[in-house]
PDB file as gemmi writes it, atoms N, CA and C in Angstrom:
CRYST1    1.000    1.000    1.000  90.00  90.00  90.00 P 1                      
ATOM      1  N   UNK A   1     -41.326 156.622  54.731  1.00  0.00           N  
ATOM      2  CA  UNK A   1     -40.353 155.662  55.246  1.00  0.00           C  
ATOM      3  C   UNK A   1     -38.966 156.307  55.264  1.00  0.00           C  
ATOM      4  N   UNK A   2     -38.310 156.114  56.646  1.00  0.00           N  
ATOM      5  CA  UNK A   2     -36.694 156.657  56.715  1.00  0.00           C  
ATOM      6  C   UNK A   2     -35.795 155.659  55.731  1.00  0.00           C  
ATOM      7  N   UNK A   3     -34.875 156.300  54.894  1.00  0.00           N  
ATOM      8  CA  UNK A   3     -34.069 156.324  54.291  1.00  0.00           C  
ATOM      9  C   UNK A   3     -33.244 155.032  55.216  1.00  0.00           C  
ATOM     10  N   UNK A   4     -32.509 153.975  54.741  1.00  0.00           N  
ATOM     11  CA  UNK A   4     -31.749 153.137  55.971  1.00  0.00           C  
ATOM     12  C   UNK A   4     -30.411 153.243  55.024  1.00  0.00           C  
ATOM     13  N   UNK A   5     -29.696 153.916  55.654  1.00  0.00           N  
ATOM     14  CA  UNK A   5     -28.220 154.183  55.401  1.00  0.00           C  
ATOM     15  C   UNK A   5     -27.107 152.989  54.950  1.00  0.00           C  
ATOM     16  N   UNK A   6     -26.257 153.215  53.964  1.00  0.00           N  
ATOM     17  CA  UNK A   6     -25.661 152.142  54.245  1.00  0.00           C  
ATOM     18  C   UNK A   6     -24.179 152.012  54.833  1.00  0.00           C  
ATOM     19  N   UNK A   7     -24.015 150.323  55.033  1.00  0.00           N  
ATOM     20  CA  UNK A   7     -22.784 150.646  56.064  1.00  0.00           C  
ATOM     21  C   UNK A   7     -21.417 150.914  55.643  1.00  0.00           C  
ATOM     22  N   UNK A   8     -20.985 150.815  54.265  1.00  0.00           N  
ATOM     23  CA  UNK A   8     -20.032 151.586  54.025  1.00  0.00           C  
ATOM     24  C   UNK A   8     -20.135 153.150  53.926  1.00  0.00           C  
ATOM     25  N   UNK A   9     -21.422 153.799  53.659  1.00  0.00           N  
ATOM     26  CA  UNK A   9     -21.803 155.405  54.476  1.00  0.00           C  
ATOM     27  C   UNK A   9     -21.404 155.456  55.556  1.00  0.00           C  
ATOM     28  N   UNK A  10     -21.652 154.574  56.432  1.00  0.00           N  
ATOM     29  CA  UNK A  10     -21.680 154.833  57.947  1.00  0.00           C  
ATOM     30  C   UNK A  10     -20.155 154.462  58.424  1.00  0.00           C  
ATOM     31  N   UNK A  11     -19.684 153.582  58.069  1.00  0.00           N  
ATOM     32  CA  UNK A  11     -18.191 153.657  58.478  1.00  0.00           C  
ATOM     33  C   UNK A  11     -17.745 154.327  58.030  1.00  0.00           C  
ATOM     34  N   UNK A  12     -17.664 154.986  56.527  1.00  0.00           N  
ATOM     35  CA  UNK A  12     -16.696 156.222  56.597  1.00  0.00           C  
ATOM     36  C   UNK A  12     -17.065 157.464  57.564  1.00  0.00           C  
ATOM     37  N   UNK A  13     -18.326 157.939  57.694  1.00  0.00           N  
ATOM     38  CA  UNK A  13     -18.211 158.801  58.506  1.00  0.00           C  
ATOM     39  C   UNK A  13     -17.758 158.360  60.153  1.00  0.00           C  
ATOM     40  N   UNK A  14     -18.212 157.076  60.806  1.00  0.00           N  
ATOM     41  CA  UNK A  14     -17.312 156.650  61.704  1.00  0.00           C  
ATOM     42  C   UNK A  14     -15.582 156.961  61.656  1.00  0.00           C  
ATOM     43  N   UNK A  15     -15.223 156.798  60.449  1.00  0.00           N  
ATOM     44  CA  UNK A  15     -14.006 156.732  60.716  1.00  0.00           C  
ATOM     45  C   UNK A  15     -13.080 158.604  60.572  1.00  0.00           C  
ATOM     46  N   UNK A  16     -14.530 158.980  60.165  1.00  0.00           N  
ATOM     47  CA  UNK A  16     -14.025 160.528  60.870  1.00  0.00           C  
ATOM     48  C   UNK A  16     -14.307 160.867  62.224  1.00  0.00           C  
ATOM     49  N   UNK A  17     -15.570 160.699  62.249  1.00  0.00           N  
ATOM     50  CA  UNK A  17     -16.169 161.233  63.497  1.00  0.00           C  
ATOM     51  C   UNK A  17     -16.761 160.342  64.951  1.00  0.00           C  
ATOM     52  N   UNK A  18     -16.517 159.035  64.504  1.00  0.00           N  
ATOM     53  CA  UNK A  18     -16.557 157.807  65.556  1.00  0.00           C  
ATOM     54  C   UNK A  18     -15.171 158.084  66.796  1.00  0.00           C  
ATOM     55  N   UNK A  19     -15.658 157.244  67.427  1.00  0.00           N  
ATOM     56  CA  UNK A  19     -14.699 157.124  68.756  1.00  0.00           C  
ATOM     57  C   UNK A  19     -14.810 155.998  69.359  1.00  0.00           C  
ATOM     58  N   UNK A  20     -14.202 154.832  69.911  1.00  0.00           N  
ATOM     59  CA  UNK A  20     -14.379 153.945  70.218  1.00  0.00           C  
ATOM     60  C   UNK A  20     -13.024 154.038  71.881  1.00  0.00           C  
ATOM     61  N   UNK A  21     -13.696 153.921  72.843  1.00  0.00           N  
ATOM     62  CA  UNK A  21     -13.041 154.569  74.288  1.00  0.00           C  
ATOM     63  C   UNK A  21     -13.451 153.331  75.189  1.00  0.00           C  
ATOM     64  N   UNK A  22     -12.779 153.211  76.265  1.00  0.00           N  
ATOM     65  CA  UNK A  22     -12.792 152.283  77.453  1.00  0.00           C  
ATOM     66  C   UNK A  22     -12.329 153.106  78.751  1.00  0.00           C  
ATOM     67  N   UNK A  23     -12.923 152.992  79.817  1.00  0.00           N  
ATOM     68  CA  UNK A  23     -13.170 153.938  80.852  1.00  0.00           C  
ATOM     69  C   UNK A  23     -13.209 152.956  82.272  1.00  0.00           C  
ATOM     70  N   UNK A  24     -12.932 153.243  83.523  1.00  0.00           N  
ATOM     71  CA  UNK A  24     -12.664 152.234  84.222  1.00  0.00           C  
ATOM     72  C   UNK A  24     -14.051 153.058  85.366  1.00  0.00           C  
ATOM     73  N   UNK A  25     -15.184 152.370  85.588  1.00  0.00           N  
ATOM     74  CA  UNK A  25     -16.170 153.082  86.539  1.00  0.00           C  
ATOM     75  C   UNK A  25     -16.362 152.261  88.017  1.00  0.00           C  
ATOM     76  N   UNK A  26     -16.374 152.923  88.899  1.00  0.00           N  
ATOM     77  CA  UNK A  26     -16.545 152.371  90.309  1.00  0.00           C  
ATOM     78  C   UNK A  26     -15.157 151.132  90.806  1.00  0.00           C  
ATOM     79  N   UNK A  27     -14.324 152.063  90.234  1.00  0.00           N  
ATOM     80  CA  UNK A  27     -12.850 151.652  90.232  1.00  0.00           C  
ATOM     81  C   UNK A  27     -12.752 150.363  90.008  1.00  0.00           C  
ATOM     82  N   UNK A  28     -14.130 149.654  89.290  1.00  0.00           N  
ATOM     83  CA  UNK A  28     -13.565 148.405  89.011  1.00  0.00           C  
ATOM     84  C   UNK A  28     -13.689 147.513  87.697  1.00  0.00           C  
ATOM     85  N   UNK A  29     -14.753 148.181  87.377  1.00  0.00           N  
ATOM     86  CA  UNK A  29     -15.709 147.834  85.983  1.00  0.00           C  
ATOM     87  C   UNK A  29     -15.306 148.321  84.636  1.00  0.00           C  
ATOM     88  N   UNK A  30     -14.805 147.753  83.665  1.00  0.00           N  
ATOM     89  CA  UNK A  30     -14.342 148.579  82.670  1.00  0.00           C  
ATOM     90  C   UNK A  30     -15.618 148.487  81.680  1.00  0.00           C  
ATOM     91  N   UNK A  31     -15.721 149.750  81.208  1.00  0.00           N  
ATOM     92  CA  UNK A  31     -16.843 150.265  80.086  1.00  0.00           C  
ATOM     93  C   UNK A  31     -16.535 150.367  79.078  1.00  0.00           C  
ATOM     94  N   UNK A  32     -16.494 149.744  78.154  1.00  0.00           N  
ATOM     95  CA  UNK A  32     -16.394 150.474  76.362  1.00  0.00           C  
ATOM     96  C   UNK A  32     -17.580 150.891  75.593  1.00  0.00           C  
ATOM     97  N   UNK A  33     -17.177 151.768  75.323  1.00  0.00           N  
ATOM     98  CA  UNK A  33     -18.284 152.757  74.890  1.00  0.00           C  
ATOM     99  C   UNK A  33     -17.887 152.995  73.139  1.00  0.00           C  
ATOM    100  N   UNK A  34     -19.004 153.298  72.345  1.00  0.00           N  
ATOM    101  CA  UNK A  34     -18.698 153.823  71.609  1.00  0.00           C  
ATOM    102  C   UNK A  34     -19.603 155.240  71.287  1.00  0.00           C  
ATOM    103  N   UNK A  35     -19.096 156.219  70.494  1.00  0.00           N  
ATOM    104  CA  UNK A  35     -19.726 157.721  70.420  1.00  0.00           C  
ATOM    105  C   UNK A  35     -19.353 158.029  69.437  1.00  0.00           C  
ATOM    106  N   UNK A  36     -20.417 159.160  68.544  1.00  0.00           N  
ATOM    107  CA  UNK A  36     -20.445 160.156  67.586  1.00  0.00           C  
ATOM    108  C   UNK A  36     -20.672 161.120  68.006  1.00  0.00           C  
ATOM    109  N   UNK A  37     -20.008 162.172  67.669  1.00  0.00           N  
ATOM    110  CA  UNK A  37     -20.180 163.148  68.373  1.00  0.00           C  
ATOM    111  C   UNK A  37     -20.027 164.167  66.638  1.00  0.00           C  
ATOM    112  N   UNK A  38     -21.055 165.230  66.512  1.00  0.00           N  
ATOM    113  CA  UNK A  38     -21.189 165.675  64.993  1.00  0.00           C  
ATOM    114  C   UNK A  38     -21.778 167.096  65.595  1.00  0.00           C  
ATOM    115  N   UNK A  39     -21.719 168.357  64.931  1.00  0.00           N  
ATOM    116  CA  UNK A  39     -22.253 169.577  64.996  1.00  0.00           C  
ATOM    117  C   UNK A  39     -23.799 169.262  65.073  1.00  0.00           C  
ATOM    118  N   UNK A  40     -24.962 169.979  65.804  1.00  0.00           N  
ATOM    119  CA  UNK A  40     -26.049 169.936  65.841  1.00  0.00           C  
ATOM    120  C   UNK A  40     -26.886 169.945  64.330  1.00  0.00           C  
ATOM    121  N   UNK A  41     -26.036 170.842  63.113  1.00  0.00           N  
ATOM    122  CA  UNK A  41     -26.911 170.522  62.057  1.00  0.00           C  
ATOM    123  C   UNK A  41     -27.229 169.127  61.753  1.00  0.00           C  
ATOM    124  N   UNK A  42     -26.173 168.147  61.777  1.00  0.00           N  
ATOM    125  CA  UNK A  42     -26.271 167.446  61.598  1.00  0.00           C  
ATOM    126  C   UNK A  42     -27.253 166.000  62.488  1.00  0.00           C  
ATOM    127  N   UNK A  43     -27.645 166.395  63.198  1.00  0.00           N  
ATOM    128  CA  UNK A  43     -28.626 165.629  64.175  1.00  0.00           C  
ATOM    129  C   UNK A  43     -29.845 164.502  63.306  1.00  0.00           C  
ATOM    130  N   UNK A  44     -30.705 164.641  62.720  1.00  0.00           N  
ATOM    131  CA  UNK A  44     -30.736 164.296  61.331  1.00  0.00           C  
ATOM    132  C   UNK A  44     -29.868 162.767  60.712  1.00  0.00           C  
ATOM    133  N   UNK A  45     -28.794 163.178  60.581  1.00  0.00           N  
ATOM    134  CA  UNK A  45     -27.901 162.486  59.963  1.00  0.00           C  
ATOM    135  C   UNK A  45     -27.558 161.180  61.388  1.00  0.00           C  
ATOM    136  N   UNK A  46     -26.953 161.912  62.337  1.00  0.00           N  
ATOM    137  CA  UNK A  46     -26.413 160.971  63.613  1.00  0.00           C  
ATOM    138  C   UNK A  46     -27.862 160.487  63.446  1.00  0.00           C  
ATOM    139  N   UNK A  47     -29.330 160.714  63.997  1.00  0.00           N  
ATOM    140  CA  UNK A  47     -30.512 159.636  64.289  1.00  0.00           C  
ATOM    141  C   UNK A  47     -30.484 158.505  63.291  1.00  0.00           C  
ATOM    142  N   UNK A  48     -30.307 159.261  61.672  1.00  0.00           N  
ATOM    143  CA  UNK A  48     -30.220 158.290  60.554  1.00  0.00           C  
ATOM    144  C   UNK A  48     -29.521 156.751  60.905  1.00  0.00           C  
ATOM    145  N   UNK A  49     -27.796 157.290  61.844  1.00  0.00           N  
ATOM    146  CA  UNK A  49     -27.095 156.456  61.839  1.00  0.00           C  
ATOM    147  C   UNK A  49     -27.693 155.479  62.796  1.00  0.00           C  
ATOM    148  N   UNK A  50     -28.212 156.106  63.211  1.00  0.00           N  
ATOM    149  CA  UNK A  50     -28.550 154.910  64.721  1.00  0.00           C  
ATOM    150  C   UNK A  50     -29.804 153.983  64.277  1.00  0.00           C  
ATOM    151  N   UNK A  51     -30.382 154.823  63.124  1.00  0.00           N  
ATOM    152  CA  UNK A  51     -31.810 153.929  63.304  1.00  0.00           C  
ATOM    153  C   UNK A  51     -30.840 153.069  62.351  1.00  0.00           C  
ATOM    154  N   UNK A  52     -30.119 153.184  61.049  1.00  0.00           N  
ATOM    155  CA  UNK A  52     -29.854 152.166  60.227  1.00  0.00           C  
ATOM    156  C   UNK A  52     -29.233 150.869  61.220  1.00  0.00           C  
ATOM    157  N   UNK A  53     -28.823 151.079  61.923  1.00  0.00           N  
ATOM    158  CA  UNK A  53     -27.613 150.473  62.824  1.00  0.00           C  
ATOM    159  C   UNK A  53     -28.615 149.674  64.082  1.00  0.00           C  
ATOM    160  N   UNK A  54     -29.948 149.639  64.141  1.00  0.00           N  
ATOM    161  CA  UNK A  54     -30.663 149.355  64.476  1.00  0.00           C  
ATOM    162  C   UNK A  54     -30.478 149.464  66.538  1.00  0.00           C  
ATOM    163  N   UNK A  55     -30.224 150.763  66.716  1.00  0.00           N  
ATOM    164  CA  UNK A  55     -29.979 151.287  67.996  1.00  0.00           C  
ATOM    165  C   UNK A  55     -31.139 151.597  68.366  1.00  0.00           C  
ATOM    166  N   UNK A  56     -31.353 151.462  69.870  1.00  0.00           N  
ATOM    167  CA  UNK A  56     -32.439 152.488  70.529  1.00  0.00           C  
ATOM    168  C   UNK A  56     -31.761 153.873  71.119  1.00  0.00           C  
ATOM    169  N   UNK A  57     -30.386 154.219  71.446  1.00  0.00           N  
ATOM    170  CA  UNK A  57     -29.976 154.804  72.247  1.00  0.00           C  
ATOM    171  C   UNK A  57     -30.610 156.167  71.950  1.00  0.00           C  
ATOM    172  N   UNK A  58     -30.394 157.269  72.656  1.00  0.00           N  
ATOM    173  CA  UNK A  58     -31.148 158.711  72.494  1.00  0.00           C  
ATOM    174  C   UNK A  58     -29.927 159.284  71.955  1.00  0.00           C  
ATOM    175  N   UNK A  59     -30.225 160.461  71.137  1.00  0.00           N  
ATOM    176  CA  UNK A  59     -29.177 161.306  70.377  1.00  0.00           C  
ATOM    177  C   UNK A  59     -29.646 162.947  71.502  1.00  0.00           C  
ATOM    178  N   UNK A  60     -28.484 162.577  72.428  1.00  0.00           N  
ATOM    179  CA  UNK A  60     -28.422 163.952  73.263  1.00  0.00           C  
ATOM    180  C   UNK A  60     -28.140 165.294  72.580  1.00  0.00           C  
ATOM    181  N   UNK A  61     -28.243 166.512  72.858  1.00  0.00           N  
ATOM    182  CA  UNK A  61     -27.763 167.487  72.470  1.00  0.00           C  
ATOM    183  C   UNK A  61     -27.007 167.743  73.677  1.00  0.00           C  
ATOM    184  N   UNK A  62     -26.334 168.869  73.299  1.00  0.00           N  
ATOM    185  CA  UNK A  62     -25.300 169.713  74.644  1.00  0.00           C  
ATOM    186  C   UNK A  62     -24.011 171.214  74.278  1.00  0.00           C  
ATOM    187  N   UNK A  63     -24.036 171.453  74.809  1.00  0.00           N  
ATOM    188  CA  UNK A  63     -23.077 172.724  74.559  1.00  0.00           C  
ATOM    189  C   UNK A  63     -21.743 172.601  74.929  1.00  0.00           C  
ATOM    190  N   UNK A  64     -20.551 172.909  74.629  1.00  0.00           N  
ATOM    191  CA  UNK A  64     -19.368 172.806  75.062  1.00  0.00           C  
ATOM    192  C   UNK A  64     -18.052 173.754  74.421  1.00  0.00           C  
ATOM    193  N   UNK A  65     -17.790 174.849  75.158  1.00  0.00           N  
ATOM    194  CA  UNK A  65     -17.152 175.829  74.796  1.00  0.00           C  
ATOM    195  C   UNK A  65     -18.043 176.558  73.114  1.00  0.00           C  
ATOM    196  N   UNK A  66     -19.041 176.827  73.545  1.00  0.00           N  
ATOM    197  CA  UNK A  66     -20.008 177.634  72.955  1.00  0.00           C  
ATOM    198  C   UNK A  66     -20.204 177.256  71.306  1.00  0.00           C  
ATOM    199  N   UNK A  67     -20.121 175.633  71.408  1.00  0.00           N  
ATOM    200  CA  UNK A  67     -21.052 174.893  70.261  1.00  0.00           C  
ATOM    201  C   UNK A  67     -21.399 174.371  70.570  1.00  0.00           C  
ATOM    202  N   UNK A  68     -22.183 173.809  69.702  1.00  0.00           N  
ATOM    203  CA  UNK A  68     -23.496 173.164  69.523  1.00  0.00           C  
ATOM    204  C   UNK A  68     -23.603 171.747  68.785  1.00  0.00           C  
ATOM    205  N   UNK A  69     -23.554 170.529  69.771  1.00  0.00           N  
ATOM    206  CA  UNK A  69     -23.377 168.974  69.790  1.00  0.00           C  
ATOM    207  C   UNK A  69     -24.339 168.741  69.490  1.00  0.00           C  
ATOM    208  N   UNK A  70     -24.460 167.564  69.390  1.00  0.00           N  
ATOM    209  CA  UNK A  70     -25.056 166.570  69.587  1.00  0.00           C  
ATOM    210  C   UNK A  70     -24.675 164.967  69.678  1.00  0.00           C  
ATOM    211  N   UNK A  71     -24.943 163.966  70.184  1.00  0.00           N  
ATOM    212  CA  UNK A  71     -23.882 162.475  70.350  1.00  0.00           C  
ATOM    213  C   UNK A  71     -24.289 161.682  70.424  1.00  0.00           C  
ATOM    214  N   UNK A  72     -24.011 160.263  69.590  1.00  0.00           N  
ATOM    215  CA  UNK A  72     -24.882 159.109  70.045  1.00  0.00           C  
ATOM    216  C   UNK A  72     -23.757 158.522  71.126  1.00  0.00           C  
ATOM    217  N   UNK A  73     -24.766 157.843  72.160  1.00  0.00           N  
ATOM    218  CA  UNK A  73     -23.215 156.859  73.072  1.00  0.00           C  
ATOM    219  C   UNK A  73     -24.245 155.233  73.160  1.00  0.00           C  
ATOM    220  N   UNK A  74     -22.945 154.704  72.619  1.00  0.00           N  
ATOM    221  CA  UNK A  74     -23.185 153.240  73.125  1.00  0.00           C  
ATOM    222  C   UNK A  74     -22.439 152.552  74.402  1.00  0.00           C  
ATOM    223  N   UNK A  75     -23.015 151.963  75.213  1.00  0.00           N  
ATOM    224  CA  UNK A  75     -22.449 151.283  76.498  1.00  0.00           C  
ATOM    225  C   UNK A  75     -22.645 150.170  77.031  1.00  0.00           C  
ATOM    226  N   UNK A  76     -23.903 150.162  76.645  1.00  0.00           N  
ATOM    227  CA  UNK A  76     -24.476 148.618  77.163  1.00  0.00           C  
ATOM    228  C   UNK A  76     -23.474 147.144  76.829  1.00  0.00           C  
ATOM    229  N   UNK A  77     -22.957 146.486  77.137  1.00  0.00           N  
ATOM    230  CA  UNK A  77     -22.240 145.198  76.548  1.00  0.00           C  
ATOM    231  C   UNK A  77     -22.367 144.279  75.883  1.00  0.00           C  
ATOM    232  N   UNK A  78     -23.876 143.998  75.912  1.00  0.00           N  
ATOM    233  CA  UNK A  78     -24.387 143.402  75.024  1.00  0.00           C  
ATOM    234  C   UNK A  78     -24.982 144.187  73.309  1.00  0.00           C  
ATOM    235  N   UNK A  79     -24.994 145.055  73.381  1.00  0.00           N  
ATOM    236  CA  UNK A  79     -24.843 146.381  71.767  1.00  0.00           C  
ATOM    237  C   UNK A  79     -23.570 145.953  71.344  1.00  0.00           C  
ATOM    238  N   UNK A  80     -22.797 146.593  72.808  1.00  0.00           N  
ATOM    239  CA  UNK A  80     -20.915 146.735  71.910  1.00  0.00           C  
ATOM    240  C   UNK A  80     -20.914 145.060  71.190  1.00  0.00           C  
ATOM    241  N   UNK A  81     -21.143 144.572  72.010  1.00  0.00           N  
ATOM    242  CA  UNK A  81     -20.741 143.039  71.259  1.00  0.00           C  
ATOM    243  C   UNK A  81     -21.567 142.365  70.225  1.00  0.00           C  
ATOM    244  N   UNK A  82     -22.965 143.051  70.116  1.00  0.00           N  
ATOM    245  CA  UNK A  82     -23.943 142.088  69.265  1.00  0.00           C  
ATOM    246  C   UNK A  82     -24.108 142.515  67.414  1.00  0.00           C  
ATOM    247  N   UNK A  83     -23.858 144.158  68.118  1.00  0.00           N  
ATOM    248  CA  UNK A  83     -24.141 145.152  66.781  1.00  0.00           C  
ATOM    249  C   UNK A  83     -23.294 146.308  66.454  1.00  0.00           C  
ATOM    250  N   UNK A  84     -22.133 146.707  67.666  1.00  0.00           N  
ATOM    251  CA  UNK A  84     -21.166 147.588  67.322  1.00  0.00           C  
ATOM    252  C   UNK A  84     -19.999 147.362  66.523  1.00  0.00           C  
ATOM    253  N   UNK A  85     -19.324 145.823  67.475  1.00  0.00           N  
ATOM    254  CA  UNK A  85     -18.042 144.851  67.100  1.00  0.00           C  
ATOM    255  C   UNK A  85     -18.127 144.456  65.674  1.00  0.00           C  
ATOM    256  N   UNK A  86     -19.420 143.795  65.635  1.00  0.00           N  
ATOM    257  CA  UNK A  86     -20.012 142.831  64.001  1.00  0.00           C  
ATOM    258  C   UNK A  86     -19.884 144.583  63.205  1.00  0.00           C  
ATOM    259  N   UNK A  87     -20.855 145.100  63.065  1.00  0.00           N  
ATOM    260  CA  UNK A  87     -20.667 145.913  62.270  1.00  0.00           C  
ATOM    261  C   UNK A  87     -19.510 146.620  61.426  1.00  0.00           C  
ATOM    262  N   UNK A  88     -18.668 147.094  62.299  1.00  0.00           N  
ATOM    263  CA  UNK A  88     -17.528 147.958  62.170  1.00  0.00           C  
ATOM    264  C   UNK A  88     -16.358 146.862  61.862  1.00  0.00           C  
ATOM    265  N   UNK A  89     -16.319 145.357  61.874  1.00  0.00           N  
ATOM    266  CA  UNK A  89     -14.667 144.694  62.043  1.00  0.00           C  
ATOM    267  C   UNK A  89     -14.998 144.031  60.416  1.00  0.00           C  
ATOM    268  N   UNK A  90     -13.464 145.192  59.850  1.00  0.00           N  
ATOM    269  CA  UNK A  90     -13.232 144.735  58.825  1.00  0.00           C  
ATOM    270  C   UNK A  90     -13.602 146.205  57.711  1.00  0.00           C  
ATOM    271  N   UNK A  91     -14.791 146.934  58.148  1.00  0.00           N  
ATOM    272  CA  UNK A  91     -15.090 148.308  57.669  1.00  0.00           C  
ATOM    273  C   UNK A  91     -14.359 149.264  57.437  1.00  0.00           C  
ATOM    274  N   UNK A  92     -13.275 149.479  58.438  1.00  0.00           N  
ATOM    275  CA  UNK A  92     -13.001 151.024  59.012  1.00  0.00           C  
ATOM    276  C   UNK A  92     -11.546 150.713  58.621  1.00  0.00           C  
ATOM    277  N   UNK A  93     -10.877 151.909  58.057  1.00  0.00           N  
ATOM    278  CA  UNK A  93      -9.296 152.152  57.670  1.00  0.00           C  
ATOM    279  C   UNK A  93      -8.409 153.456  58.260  1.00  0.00           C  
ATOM    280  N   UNK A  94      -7.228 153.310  58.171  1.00  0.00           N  
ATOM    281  CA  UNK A  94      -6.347 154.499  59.091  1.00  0.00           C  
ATOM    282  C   UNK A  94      -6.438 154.098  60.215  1.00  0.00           C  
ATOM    283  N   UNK A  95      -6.386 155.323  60.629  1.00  0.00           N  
ATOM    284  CA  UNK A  95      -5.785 155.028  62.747  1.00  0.00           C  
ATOM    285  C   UNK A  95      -7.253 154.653  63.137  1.00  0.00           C  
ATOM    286  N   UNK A  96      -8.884 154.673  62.495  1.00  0.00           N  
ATOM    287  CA  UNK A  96      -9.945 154.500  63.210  1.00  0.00           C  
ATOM    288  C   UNK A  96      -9.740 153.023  63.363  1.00  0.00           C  
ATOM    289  N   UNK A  97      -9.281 152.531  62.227  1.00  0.00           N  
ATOM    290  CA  UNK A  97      -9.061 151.258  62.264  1.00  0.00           C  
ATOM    291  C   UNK A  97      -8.624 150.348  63.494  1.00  0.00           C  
ATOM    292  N   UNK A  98      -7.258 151.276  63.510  1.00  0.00           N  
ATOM    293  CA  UNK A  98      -5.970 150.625  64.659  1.00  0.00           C  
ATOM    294  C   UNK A  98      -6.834 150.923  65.877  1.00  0.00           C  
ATOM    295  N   UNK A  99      -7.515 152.259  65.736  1.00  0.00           N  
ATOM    296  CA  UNK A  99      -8.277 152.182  67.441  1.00  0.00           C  
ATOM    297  C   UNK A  99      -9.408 151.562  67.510  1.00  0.00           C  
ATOM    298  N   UNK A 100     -10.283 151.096  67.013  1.00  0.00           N  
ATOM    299  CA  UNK A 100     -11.327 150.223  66.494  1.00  0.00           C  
ATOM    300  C   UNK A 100     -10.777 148.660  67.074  1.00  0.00           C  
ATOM    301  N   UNK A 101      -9.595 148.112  66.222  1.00  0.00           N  
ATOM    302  CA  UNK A 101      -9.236 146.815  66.346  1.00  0.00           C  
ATOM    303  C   UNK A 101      -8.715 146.672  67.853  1.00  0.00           C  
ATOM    304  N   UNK A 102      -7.547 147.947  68.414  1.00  0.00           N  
ATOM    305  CA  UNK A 102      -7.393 147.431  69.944  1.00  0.00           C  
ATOM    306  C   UNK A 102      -8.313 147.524  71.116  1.00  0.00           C  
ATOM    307  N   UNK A 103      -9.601 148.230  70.767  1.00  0.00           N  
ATOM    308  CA  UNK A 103     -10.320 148.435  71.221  1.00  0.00           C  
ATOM    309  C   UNK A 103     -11.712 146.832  71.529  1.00  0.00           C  
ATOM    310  N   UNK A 104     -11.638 146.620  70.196  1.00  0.00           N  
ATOM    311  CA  UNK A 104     -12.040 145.233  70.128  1.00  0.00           C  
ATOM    312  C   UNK A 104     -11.787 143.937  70.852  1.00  0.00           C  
ATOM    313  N   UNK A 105     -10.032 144.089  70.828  1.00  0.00           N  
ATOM    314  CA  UNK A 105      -9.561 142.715  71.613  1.00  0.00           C  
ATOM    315  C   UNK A 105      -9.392 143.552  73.041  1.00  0.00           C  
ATOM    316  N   UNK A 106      -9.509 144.569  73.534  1.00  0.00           N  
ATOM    317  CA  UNK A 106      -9.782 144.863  74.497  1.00  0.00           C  
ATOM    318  C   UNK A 106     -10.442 144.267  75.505  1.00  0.00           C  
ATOM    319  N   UNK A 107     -11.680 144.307  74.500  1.00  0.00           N  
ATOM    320  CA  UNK A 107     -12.930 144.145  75.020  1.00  0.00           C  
ATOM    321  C   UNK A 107     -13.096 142.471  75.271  1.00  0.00           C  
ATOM    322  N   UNK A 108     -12.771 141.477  74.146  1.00  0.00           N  
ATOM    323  CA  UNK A 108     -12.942 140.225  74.297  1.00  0.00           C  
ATOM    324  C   UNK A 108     -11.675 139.908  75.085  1.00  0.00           C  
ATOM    325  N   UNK A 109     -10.750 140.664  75.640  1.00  0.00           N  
ATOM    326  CA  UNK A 109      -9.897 140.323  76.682  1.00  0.00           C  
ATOM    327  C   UNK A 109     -10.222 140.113  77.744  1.00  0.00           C  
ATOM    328  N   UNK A 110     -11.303 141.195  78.153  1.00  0.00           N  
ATOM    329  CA  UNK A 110     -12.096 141.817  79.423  1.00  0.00           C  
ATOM    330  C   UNK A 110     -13.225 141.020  79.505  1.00  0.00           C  
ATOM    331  N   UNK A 111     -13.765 140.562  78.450  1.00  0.00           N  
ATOM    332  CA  UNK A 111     -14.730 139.696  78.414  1.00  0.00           C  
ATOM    333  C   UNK A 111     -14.190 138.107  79.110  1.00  0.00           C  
ATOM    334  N   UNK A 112     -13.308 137.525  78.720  1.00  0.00           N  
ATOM    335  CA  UNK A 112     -12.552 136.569  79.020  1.00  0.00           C  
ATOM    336  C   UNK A 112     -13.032 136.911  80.780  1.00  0.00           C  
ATOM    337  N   UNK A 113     -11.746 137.196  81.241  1.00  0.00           N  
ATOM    338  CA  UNK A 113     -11.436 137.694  82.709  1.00  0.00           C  
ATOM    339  C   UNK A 113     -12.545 137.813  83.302  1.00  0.00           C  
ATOM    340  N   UNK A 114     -14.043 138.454  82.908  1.00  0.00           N  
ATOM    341  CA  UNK A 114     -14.927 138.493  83.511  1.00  0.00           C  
ATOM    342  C   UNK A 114     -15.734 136.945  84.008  1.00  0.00           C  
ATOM    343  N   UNK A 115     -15.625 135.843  82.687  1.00  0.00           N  
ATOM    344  CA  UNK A 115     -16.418 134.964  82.715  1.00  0.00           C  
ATOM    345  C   UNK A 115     -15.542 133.973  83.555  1.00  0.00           C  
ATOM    346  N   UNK A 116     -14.015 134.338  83.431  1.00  0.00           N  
ATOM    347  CA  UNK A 116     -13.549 133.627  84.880  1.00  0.00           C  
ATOM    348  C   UNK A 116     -13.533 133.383  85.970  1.00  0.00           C  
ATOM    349  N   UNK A 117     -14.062 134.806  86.374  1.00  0.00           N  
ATOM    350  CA  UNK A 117     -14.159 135.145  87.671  1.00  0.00           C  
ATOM    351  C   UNK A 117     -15.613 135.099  88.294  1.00  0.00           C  
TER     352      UNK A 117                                                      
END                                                                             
C-alpha cells in the first residue's frame, strides 16, 4: 500500500515548488492552472503528491535547458475548485500564500462573470 502523504507535507513543499498561474486561451477563456514542477529524481515524490491529493492527472517528464523535469498540471475547473482551492486555503504561508489567495479570488471572480453570461 502507497504511503498517503500528509497535507501539511504537501503544502510546504507547494509552497516551495507549487505555482498557481492564470493564462488567457483562444483569446477568450481564462485557465487557472495549477503545477509542480520538481527535478526528475524526485518523480516518486510529485506521483505521491497527486495520488494523496486524490488526482488522476499524468506526471509528464521533459527537458529544458539540459535538465531533467518532471510536472504535475492541474486545469480542469472543476479539480481547481473541488480539490485544489479546498485543499491549499488557509495551508500555505509567504508570497505562496499571497499568490495562492489572489489567485483564488481570481478565479471565483471569473467564475461569477461566467455564470452571468
Amino acid at each position: 500500500m502507497k504511503q498517503k502523504l500528509s497535507l501539511d507535507f504537501i503544502a510546504g513543499l507547494i509552497c516551495g515548488e507549487g505555482c498557481f498561474t492564470s493564462y488567457i486561451q483562444n483569446e477568450k477563456q481564462k485557465i487557472f492552472a495549477f503545477s509542480l514542477k520538481m527535478h526528475v529524481c524526485d518523480k516518486e515524490l510529485v506521483i505521491a503528491i497527486r495520488d494523496s491529493l486524490g488526482l488522476r492527472e499524468s506526471v509528464h517528464e521533459y527537458f529544458h535547458q539540459e535538465r531533467h523535469y518532471v510536472v504535475l498540471n492541474v486545469r480542469k475547473r472543476r479539480i481547481v475548485e473541488n480539490i485544489i482551492i479546498p485543499t491549499f486555503n488557509g495551508k500555505l504561508f509567504g508570497m505562496k500564500k499571497k499568490q495562492f489567495e489572489k489567485w483564488r479570488d481570481d478565479y471565483y471572480k471569473d467564475k461569477d462573470i461566467r455564470e452571468r453570461t
